[in-house]
PDB file of N, CA, C and O in Angstrom:
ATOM      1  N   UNK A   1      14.417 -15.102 -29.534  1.00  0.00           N
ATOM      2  CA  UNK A   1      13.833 -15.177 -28.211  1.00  0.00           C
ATOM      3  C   UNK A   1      14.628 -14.333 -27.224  1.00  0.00           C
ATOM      4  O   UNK A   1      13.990 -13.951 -26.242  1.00  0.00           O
ATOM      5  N   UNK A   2      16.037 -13.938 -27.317  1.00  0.00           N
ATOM      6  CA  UNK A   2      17.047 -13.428 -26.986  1.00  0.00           C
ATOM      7  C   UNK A   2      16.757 -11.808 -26.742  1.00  0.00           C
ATOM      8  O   UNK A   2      17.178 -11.023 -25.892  1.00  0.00           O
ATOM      9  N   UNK A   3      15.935 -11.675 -27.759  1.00  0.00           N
ATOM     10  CA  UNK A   3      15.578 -10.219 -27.954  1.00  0.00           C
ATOM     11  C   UNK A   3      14.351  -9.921 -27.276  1.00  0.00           C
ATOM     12  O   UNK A   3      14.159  -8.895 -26.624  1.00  0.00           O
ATOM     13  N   UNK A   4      13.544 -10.826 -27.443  1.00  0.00           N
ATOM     14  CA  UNK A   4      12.234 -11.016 -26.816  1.00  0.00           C
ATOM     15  C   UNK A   4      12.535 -10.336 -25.172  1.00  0.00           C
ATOM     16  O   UNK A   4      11.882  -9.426 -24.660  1.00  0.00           O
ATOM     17  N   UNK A   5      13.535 -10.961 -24.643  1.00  0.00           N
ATOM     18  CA  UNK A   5      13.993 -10.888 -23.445  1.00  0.00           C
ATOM     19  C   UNK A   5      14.366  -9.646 -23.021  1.00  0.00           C
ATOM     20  O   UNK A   5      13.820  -9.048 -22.094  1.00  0.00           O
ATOM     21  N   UNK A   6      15.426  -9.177 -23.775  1.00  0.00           N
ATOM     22  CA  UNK A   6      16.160  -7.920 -23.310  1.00  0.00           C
ATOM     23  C   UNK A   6      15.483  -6.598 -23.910  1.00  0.00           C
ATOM     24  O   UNK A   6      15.808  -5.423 -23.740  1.00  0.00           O
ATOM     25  N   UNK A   7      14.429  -7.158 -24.672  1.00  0.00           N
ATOM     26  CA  UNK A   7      13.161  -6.067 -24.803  1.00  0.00           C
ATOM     27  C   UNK A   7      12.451  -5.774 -23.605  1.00  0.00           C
ATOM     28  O   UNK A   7      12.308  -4.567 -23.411  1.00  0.00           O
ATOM     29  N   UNK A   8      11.977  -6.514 -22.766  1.00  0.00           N
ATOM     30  CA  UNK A   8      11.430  -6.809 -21.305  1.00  0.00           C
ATOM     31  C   UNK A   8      12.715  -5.979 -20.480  1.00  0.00           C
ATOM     32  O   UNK A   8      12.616  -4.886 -19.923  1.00  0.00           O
ATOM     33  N   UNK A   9      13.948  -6.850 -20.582  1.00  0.00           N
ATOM     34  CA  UNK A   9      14.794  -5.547 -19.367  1.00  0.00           C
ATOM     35  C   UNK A   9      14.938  -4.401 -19.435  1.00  0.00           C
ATOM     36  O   UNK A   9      15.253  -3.705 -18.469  1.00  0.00           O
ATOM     37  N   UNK A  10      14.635  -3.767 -21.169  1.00  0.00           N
ATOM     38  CA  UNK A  10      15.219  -2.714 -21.381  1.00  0.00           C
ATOM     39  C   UNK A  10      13.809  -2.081 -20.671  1.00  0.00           C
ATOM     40  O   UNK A  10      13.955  -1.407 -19.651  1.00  0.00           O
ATOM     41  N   UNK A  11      12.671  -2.265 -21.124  1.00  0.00           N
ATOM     42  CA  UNK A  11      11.052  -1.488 -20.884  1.00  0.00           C
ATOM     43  C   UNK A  11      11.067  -1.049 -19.147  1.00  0.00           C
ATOM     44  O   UNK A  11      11.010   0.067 -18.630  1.00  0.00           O
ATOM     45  N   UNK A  12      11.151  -2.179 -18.631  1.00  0.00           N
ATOM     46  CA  UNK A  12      11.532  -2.249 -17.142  1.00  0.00           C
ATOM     47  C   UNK A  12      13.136  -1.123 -16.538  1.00  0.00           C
ATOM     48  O   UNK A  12      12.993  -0.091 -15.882  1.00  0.00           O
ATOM     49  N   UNK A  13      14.287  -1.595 -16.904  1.00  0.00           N
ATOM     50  CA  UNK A  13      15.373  -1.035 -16.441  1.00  0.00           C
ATOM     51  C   UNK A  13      15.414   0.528 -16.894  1.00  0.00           C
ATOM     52  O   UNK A  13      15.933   1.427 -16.232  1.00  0.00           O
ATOM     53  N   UNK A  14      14.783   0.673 -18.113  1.00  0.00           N
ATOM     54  CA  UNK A  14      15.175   2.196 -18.593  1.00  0.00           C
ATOM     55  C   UNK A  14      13.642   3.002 -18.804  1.00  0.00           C
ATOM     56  O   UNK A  14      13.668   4.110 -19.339  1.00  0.00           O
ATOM     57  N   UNK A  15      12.547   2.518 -18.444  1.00  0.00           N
ATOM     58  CA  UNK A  15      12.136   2.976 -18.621  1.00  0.00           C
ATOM     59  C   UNK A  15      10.563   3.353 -17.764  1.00  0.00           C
ATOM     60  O   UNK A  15       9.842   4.349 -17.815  1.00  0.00           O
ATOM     61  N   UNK A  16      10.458   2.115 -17.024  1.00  0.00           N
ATOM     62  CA  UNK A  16       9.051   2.018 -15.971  1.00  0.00           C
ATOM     63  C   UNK A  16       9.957   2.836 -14.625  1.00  0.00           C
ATOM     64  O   UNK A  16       9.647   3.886 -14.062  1.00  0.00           O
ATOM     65  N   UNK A  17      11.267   1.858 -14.344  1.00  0.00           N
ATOM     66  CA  UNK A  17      12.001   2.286 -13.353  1.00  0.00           C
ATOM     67  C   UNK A  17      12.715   4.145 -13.460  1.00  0.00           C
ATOM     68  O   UNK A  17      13.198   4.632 -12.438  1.00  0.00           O
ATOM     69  N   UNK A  18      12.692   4.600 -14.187  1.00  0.00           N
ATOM     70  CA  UNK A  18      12.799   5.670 -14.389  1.00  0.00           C
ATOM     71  C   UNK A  18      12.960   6.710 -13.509  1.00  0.00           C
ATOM     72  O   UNK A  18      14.016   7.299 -13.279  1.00  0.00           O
ATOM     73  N   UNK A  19      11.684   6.960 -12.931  1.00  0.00           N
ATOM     74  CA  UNK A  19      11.224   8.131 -11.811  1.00  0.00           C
ATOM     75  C   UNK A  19      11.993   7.341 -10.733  1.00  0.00           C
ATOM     76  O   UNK A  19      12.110   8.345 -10.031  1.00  0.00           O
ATOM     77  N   UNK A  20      12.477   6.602 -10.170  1.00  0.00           N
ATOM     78  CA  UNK A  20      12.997   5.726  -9.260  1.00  0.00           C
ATOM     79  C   UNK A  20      13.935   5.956  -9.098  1.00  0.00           C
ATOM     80  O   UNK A  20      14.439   6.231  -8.009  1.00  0.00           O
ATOM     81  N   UNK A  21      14.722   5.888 -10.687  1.00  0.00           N
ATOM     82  CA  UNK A  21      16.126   5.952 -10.379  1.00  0.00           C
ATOM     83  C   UNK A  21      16.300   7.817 -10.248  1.00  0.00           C
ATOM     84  O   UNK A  21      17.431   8.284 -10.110  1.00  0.00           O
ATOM     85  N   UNK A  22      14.994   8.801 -10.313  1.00  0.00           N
ATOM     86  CA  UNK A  22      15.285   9.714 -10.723  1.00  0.00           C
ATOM     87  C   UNK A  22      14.909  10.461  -8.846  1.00  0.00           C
ATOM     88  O   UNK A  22      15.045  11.631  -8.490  1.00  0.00           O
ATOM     89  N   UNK A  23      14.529   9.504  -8.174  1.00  0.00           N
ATOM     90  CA  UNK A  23      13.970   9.794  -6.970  1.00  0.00           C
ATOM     91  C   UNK A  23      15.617   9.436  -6.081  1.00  0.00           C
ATOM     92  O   UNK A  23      16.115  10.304  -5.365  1.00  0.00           O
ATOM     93  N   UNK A  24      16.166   8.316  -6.244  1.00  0.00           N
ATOM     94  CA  UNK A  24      17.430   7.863  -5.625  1.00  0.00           C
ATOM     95  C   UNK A  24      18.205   8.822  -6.173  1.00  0.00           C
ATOM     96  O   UNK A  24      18.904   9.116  -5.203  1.00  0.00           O
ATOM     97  N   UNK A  25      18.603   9.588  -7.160  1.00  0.00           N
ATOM     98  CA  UNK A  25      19.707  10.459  -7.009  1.00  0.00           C
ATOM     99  C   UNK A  25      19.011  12.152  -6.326  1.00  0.00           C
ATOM    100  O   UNK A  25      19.537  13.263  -6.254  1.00  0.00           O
ATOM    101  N   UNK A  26      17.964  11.767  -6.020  1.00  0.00           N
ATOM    102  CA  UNK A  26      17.441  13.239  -5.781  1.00  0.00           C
ATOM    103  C   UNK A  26      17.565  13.026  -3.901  1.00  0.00           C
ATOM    104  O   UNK A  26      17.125  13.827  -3.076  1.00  0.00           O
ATOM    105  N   UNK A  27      18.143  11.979  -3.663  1.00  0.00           N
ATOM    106  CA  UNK A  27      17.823  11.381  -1.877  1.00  0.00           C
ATOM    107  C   UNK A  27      18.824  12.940  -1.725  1.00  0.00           C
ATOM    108  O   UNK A  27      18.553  14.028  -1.215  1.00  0.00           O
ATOM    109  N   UNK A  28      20.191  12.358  -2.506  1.00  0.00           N
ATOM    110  CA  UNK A  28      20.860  12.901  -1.690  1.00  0.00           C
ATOM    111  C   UNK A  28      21.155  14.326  -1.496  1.00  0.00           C
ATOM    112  O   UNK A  28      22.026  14.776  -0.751  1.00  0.00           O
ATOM    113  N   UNK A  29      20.195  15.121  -2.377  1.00  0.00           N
ATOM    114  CA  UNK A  29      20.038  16.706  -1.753  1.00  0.00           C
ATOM    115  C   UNK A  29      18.640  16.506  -1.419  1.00  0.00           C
ATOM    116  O   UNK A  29      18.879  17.350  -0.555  1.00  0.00           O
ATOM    117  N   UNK A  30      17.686  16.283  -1.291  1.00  0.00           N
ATOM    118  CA  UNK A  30      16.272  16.216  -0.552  1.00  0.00           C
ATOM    119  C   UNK A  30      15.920  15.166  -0.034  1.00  0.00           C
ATOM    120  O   UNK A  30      15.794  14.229  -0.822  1.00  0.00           O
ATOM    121  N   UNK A  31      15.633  14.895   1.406  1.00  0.00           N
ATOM    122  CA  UNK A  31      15.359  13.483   1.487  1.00  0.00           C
ATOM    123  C   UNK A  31      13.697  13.563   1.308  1.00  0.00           C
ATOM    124  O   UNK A  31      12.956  12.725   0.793  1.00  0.00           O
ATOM    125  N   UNK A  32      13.400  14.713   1.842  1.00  0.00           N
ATOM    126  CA  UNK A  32      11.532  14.868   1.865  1.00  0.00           C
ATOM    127  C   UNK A  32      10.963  14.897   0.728  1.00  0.00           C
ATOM    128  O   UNK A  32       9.855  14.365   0.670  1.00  0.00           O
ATOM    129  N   UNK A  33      11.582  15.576  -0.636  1.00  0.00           N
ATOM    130  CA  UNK A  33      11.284  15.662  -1.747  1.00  0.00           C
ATOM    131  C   UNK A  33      11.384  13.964  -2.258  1.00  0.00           C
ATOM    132  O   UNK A  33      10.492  13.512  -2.975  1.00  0.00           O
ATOM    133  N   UNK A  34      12.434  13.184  -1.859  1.00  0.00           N
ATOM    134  CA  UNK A  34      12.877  12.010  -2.485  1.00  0.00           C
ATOM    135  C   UNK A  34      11.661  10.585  -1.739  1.00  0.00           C
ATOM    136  O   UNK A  34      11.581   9.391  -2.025  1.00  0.00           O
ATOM    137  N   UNK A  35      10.984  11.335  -0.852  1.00  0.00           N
ATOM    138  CA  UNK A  35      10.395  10.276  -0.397  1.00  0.00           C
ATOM    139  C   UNK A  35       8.653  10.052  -0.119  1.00  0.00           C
ATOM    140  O   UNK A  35       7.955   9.246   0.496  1.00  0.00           O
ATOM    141  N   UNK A  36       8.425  11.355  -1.019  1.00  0.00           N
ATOM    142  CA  UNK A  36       7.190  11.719  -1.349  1.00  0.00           C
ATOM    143  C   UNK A  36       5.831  10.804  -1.685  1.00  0.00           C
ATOM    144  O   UNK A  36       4.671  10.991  -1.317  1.00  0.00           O
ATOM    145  N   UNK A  37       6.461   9.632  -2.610  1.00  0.00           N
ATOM    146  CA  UNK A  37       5.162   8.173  -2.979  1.00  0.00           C
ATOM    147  C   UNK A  37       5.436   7.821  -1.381  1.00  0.00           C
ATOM    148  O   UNK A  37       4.404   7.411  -0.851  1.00  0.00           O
ATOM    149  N   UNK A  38       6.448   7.875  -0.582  1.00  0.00           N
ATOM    150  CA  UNK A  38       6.154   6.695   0.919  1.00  0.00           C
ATOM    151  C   UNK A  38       5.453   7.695   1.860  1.00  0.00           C
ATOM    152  O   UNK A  38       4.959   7.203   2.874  1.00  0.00           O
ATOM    153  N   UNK A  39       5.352   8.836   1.703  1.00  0.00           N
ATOM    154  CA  UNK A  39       4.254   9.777   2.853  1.00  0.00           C
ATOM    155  C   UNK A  39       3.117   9.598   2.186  1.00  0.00           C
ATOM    156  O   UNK A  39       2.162   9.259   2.886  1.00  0.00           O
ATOM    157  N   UNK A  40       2.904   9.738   0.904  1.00  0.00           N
ATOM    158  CA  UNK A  40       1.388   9.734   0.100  1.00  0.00           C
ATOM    159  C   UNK A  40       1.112   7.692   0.728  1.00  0.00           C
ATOM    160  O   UNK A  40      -0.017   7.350   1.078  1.00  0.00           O
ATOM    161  N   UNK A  41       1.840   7.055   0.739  1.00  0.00           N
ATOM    162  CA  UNK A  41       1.003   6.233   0.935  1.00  0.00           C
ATOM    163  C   UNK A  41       0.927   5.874   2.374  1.00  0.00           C
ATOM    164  O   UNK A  41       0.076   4.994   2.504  1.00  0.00           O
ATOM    165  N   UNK A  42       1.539   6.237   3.646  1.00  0.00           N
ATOM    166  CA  UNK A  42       1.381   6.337   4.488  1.00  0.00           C
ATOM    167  C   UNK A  42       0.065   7.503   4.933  1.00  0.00           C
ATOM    168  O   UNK A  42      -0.394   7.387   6.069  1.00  0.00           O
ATOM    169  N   UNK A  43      -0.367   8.332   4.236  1.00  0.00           N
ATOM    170  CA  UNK A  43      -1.629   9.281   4.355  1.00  0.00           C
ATOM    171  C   UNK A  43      -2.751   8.260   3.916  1.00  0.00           C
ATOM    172  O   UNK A  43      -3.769   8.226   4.608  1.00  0.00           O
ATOM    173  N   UNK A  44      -2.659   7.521   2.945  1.00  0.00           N
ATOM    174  CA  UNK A  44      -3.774   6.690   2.188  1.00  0.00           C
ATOM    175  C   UNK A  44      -3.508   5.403   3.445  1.00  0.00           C
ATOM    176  O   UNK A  44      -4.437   5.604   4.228  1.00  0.00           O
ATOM    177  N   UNK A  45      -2.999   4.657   3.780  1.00  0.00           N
ATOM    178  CA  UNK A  45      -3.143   3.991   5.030  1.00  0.00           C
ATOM    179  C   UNK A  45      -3.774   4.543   6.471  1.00  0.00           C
ATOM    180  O   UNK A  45      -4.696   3.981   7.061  1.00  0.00           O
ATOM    181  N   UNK A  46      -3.179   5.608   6.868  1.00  0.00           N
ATOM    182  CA  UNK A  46      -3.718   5.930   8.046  1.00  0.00           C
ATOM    183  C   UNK A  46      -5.412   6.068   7.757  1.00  0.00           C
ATOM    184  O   UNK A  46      -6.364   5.617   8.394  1.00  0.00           O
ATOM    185  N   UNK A  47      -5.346   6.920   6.470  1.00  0.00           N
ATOM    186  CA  UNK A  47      -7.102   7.084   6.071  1.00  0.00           C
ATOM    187  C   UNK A  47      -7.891   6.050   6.095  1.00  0.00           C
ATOM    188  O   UNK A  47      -8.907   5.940   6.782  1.00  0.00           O
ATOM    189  N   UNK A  48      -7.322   5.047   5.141  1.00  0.00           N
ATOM    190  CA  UNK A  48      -8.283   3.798   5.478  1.00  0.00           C
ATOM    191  C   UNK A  48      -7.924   3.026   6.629  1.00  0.00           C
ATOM    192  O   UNK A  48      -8.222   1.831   6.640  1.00  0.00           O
ATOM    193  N   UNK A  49      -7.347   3.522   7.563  1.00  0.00           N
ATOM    194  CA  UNK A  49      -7.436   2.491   8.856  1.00  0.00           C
ATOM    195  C   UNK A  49      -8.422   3.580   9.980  1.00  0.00           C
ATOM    196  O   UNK A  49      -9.175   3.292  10.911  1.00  0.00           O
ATOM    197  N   UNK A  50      -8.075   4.684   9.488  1.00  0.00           N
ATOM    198  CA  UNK A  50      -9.648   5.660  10.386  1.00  0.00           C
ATOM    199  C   UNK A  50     -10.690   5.121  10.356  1.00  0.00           C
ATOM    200  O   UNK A  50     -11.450   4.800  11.270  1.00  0.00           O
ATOM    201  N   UNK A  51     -10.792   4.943   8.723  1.00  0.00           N
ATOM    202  CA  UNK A  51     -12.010   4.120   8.120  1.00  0.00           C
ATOM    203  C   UNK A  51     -12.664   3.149   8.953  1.00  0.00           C
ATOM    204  O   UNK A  51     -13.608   3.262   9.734  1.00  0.00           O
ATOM    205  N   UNK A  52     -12.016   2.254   8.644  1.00  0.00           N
ATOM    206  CA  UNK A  52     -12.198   0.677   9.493  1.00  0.00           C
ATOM    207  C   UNK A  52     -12.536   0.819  10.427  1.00  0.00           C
ATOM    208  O   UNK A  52     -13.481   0.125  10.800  1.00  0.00           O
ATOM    209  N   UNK A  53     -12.061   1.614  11.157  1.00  0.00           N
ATOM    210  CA  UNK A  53     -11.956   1.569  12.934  1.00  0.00           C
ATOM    211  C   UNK A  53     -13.259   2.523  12.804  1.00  0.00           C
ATOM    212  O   UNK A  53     -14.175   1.710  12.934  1.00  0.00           O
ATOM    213  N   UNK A  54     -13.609   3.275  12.695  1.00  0.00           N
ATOM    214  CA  UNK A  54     -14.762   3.970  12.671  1.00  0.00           C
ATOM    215  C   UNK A  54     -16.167   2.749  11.877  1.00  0.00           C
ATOM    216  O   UNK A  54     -17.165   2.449  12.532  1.00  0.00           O
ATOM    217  N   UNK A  55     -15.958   2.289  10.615  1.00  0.00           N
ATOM    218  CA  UNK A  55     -16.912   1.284  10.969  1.00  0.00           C
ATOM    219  C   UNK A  55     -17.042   0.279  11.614  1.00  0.00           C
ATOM    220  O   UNK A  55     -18.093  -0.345  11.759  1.00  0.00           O
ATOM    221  N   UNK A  56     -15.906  -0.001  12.103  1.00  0.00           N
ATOM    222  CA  UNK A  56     -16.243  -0.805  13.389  1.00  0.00           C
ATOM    223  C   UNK A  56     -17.037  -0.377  14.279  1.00  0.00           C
ATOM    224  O   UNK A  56     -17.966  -1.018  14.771  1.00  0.00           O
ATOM    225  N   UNK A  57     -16.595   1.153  14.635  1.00  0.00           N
ATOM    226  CA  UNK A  57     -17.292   1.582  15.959  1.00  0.00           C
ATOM    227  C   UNK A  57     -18.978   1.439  15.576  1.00  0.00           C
ATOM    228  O   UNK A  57     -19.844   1.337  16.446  1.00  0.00           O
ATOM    229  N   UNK A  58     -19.191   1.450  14.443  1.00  0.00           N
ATOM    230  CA  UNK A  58     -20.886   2.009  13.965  1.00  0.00           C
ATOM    231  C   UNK A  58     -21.589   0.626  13.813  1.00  0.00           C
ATOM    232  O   UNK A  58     -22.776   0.326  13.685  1.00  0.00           O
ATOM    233  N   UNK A  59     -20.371  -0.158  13.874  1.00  0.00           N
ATOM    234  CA  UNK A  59     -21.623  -1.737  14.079  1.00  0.00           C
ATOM    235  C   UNK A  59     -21.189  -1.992  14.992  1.00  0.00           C
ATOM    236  O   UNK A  59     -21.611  -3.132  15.189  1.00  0.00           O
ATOM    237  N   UNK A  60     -20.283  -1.605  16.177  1.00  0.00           N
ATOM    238  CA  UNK A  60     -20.813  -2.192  17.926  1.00  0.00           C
ATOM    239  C   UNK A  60     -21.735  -1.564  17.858  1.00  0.00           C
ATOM    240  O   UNK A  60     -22.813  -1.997  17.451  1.00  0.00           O
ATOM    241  N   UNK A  61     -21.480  -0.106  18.334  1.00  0.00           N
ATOM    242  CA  UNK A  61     -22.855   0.742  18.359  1.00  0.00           C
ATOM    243  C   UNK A  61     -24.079   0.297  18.197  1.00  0.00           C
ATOM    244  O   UNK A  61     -24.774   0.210  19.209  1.00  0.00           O
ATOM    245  N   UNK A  62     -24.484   0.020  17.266  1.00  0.00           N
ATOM    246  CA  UNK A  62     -25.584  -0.482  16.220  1.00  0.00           C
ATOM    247  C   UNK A  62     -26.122  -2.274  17.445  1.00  0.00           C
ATOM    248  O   UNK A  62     -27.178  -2.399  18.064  1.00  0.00           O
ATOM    249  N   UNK A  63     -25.103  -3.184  17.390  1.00  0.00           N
ATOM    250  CA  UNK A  63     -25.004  -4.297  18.031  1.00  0.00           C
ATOM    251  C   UNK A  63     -24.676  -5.019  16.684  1.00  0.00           C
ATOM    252  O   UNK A  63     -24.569  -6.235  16.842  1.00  0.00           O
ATOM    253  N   UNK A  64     -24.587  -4.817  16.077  1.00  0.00           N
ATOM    254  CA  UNK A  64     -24.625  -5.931  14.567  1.00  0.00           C
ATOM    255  C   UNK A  64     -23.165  -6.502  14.657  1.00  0.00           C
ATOM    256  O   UNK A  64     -22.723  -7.125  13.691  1.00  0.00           O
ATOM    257  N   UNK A  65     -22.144  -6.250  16.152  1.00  0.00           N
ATOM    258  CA  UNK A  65     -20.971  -6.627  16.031  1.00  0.00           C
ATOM    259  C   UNK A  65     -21.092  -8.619  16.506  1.00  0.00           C
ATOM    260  O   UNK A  65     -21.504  -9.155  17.535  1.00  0.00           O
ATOM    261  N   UNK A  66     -20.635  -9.098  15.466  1.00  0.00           N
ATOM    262  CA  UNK A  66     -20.485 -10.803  16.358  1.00  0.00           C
ATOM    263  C   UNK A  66     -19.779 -11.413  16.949  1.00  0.00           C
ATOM    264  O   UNK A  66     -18.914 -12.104  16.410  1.00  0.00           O
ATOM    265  N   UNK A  67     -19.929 -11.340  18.112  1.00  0.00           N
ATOM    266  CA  UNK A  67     -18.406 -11.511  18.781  1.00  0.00           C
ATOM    267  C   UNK A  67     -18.793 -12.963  19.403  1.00  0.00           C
ATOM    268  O   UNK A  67     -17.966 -13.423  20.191  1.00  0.00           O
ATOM    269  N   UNK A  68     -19.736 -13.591  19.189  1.00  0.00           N
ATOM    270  CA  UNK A  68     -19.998 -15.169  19.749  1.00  0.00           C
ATOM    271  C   UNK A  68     -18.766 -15.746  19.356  1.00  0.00           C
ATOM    272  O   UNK A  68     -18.203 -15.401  18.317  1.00  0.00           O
ATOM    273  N   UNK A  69     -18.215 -16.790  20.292  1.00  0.00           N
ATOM    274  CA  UNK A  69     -17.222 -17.388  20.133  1.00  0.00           C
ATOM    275  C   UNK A  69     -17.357 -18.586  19.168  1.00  0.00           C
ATOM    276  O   UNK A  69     -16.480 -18.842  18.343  1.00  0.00           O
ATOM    277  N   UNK A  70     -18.608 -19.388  19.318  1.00  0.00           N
ATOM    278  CA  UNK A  70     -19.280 -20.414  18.302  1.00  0.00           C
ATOM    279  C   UNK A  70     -19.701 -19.344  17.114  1.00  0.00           C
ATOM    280  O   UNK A  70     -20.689 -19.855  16.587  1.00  0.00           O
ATOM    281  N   UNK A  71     -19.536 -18.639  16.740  1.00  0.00           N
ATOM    282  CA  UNK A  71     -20.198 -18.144  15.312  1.00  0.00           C
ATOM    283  C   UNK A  71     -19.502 -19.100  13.975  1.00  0.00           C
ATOM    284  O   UNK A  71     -19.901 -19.065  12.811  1.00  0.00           O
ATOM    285  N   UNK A  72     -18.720 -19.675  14.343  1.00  0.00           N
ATOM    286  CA  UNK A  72     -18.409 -20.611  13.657  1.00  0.00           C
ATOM    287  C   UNK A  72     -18.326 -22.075  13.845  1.00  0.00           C
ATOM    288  O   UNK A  72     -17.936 -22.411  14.963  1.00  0.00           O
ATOM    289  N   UNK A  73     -18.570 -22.917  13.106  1.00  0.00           N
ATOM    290  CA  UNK A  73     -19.080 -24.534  13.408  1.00  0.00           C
ATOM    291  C   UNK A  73     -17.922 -25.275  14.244  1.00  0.00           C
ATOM    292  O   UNK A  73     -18.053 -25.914  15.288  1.00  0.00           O
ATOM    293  N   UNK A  74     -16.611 -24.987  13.416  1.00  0.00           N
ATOM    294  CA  UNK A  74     -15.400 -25.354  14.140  1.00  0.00           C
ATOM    295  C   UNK A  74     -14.791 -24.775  15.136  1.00  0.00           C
ATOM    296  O   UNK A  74     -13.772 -25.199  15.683  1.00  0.00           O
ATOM    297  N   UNK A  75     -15.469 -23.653  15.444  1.00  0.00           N
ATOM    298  CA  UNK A  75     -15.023 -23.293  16.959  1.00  0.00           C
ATOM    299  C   UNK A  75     -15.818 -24.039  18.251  1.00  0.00           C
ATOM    300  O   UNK A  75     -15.415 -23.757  19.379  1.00  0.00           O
ATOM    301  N   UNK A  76     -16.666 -24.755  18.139  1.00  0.00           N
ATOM    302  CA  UNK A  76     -17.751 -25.224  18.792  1.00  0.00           C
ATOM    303  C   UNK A  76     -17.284 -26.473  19.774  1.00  0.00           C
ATOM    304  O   UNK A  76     -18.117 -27.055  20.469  1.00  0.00           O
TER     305      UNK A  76
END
């Protein structure tokens, strides 16, 4: 069961984590190169928050927005 185990740390420590540990020694001559997955997902956030906010705007627009304060039983 022992093995079972340190089969799991090894898959994880040496080998998923990998690019990670290969991104932390790269900080310290590039920080822009080293931080490349946190701008890609800061681009994929801002995008889908354009998103949102733009369909928001298309159902005020529209009126289909519900802004009744009772739209729910327990607010009543």
């Amino acid at each position: 069961m022992k093995a079972f185990f340190e089969g799991i740390a090894y898959l994880f420590e040496e080998i998923l984590f990998a690019p990670m540990d290969w991104m932390r020694e790269m900080e310290l001559t590039n920080w822009w190169t080293a931080n490349t997955i946190n701008w890609i997902f800061i681009i994929i956030c801002c995008a889908a928050n354009w998103y949102w906010i733009k369909q928001l705007k298309l159902f005020k627009d529209k009126g289909e927005d519900e802004q009744d304060t009772t739209a729910h039983s327990f607010l009543k």
